[in-house]
N, C-alpha and C positions, 0 to 999 in steps of 0.2 A: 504494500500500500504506500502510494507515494506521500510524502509530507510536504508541506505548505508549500518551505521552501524548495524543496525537487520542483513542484509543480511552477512555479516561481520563475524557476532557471530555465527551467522548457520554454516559458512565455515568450520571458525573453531574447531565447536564443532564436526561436520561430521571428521575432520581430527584427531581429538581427540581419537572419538568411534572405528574410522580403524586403529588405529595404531598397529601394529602385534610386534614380540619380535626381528624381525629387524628394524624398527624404532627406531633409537639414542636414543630418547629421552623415550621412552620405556625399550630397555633393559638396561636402566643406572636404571630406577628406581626399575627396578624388580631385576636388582643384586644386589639394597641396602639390599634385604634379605641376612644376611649373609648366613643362610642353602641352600637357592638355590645358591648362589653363591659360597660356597665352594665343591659342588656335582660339578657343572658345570667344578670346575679347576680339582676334580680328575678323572673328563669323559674324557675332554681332555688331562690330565696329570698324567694316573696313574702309572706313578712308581715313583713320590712325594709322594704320602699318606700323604696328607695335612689334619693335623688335627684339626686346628685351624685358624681361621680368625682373625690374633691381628690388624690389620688397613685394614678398608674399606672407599675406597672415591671414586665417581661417578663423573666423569666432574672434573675428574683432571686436574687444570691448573700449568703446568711447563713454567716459563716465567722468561726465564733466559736473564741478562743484554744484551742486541746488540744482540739477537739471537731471531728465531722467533718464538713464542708462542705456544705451543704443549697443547692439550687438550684431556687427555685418557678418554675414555670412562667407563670405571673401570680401580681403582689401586689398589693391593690388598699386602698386606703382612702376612704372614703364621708363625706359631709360629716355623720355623728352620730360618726364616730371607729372606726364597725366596721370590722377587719380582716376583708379576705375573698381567702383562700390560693387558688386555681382550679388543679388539675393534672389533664392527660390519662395516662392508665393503660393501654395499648394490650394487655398481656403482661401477666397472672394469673402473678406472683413469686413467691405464697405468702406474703408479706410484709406484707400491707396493713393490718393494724393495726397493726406496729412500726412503718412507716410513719409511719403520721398519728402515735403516741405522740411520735416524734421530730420531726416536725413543728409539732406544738402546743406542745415546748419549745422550741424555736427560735424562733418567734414571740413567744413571752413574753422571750425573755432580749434579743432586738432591740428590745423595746418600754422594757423598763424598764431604765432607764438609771444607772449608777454612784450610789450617794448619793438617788436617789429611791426614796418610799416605793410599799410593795406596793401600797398604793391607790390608783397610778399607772393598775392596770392594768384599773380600772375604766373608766373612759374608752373603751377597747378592745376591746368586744365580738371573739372570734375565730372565725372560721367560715373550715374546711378544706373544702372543695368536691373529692372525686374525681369525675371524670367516666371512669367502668371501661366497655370493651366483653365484658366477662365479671361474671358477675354471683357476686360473691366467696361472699356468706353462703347463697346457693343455696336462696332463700324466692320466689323469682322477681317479688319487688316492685322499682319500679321507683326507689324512692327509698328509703333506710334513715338515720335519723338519730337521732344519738349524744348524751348529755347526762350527764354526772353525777348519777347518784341515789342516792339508801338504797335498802340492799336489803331491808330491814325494811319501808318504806312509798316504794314508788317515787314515790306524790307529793311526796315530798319532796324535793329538789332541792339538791346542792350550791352553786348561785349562783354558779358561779365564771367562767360566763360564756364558756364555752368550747362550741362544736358541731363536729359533724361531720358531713359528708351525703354520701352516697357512691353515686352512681346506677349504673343498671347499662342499658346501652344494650340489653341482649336482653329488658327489659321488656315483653309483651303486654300487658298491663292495667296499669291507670291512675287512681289515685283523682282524684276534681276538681279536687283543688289541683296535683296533678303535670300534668294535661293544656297546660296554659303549656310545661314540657320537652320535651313528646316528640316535636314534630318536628326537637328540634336530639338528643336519642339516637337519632332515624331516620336524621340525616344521618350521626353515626358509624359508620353501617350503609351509608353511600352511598346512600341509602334521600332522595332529596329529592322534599319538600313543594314546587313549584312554586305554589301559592298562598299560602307564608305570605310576607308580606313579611318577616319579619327571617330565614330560611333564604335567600333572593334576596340578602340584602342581606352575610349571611356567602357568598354563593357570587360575587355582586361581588367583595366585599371578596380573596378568594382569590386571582380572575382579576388585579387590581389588582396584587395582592403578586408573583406571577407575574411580570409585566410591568415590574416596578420592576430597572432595571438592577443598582443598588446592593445591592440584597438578594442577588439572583442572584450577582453576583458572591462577596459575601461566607460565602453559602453552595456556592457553586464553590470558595471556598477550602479552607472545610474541608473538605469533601469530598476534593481532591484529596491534600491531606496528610495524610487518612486514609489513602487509596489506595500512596500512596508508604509507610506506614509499613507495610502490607501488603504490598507489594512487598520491601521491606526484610528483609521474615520470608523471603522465597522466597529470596533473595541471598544473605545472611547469615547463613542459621541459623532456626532455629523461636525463640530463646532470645534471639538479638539482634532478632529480630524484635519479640518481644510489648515488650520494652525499650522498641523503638523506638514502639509504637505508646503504650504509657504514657505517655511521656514527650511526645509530639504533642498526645495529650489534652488532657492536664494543663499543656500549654504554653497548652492555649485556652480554657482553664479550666472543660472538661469535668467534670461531679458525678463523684465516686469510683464512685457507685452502676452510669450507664451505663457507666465506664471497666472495669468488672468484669465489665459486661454484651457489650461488643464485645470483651473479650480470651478469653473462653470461649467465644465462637460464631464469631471468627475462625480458633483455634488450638484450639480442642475441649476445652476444660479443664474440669475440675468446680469447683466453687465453691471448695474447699480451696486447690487448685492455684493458681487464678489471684488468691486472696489471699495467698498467699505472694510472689507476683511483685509485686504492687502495692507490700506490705512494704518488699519489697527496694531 
């Protein structure tokens, strides 16, 4: 007869073996490849012609004083200085342009540094990259991107050097410059291209991650001590529960965002609710 924890270790090892290249914690580790991840920024971004990956971090934490806690999924900087932000978007939140709004301040306030001047941040071209498997603005193109302009004479351009790109994997058509992306929004579809080599080589790189003892483990961790903070709520209380599981989170320095997101679909709470717990 198996015990809790055996049953436990099954869950999460099953969650493990399913996890696809939209799974967070999945394509953070398969972007630590720097060659898959710098193909990836010139599929979605080719008229940078990025040559070089001089800073890669995965589970970037921006946790700036009295502001609240941003955690990119990839960060990435290129040997001309452009910032390029990469996040996966599995769940249509309603949110997505607060979203990037908060996103693109946080990247600038990281950038520029106490006592340097604004024209620092020239240097830093910034481009937010969403990778949505629902398609937010509902014009069913496959790429949408964002730019400061006059609304008097949209050729005008505020120059501030800031973009947005936000693709939408249920994309059917394809303009020329998009057809580079679409067999990686095929694969958020589970949808794989067996002929392209860089889809082969992210379904390598997967298999790889898979098999890496250390990973597994690490993500067996959290896992498990999600589970017990779930358990916890059954024991204890609905009230000491969701406590407990805050407080697990944010021991592991889970974003506030998903922390709101697992205590209302664990314990059924509406938005209002489970911002009061977090408060507390």
């Amino acid at each position: 007869m198996c015990t809790n924890l055996e049953k436990n270790i099954a869950t999460a090892l099953a969650i493990w073996e399913k996890m696809t290249i939209t799974s967070d914690p999945m394509f953070g580790m398969v972007m630590e490849n720097k060659e898959i991840c710098l193909e990836l920024i010139n599929r979605a971004l080719p008229h940078l012609k990025a040559q070089k990956v001089v800073q890669l971090v995965t589970q970037k934490d921006i946790n700036v004083v009295a502001a609240r806690r941003v955690r990119y999924d990839v960060y990435v900087q290129d040997e001309q200085g452009n910032i390029i932000v990469i996040e996966m978007q599995v769940a249509d939140k309603q949110n997505l342009p607060d979203r990037l709004r908060y996103y693109q301040e946080q990247v600038d306030h990281s950038l520029l540094l106490p006592g340097k001047n604004y024209q620092d941040l020239r240097k830093h071209p910034t481009y937010i990259i969403m990778f949505c498997d629902f398609d937010y603005y509902g014009r069913g193109w496959a790429r949408y991107t964002f730019e400061n302009t006059c609304l008097r004479d949209h050729n005008l351009k505020l120059n501030d050097q800031r973009t947005v790109v936000v693709f939408n994997a249920l994309a059917k058509e394809f303009k020329k410059d998009e057809e580079p992306i679409k067999n990686f929004l095929a694969l958020m579809r589970n949808q794989v291209d067996n002929k392209s080599k860089f889809i082969t080589r992210i379904q390598d790189e997967i298999a790889r991650v898979k098999q890496d003892p250390e990973r597994r483990r690490g993500f067996m961790k959290f896992e498990l001590e999600l589970m017990d903070a779930r358990n916890a709520g059954l024991k204890e209380g609905e009230t000491k529960g969701i406590y407990a599981l805050i407080h697990t989170l944010r021991d592991l320095d889970v974003d506030e965002t998903i922390i709101k997101q697992k205590v209302m679909s664990n314990f059924n709470l509406s938005d209002t609710e489970a911002i009061k717990y977090l408060k507390n």
